[in-house]
Backbone bond lengths (Angstrom), bond angles and torsions (degrees), N, CA, C in turn:
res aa  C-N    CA-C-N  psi(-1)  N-CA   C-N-CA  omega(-1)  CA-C   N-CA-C  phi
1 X - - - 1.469 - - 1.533 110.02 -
2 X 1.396 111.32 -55.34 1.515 104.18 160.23 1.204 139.13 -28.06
3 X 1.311 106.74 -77.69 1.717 142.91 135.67 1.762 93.89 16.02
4 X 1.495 91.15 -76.76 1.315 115.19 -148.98 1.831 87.20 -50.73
5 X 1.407 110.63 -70.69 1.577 142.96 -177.98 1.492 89.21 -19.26
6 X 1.527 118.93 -78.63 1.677 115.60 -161.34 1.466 108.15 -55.96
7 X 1.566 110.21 -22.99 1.594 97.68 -166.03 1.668 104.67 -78.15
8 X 0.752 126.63 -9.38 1.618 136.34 -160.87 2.284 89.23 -108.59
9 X 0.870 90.74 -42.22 1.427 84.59 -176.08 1.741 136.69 -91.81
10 X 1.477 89.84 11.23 1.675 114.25 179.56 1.753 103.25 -101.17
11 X 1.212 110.49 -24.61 1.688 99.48 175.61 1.620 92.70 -89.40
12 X 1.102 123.50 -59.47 1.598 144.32 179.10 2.049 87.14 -13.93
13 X 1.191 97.47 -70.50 1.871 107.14 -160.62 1.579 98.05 -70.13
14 X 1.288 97.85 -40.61 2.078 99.98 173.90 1.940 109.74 -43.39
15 X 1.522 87.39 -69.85 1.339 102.30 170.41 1.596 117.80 -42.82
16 X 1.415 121.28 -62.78 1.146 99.23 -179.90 1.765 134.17 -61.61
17 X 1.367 79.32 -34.77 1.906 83.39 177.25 1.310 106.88 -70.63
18 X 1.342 147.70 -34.03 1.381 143.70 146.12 1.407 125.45 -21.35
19 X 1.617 119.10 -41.54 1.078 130.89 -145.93 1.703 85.20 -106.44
20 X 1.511 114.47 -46.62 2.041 125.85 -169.19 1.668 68.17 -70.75
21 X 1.124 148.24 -100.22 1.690 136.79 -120.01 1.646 86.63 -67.08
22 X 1.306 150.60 -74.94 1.592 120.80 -169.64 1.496 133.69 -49.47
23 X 1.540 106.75 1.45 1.212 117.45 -177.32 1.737 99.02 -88.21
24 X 1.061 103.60 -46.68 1.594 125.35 -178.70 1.390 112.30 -45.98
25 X 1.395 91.55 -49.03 1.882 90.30 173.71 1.207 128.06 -92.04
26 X 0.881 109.73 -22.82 2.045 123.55 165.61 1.780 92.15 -60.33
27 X 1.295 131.51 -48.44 1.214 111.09 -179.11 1.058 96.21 -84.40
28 X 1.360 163.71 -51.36 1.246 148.90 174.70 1.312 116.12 -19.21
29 X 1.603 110.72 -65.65 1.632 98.61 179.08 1.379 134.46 -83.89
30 X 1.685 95.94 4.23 1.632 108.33 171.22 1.815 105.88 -72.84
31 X 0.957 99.59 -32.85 1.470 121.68 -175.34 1.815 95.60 -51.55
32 X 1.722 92.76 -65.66 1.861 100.14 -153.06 1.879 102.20 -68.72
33 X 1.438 86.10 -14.01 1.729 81.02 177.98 1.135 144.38 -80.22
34 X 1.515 88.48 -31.94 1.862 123.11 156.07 1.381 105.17 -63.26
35 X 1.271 119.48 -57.80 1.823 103.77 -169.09 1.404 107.25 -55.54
36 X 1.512 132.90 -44.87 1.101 139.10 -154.99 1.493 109.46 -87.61
């Protein structure tokens, strides 16, 4: 059952941190476009 738990939750955390760092840079260059 555990087992089961990590396997489902290693793409899950992949995915999310994939998904938070392109968010990061889309505001990043919303950012550099506005300052400039």
């Amino acid at each position: 059952m555990i087992l089961c738990n990590f396997m489902y939750l290693g793409p899950i955390l992949f995915i999310i941190k994939e998904v938070s760092k392109f968010i990061g840079t889309t505001f990043n260059f919303h950012f550099i476009f506005e300052s400039k």
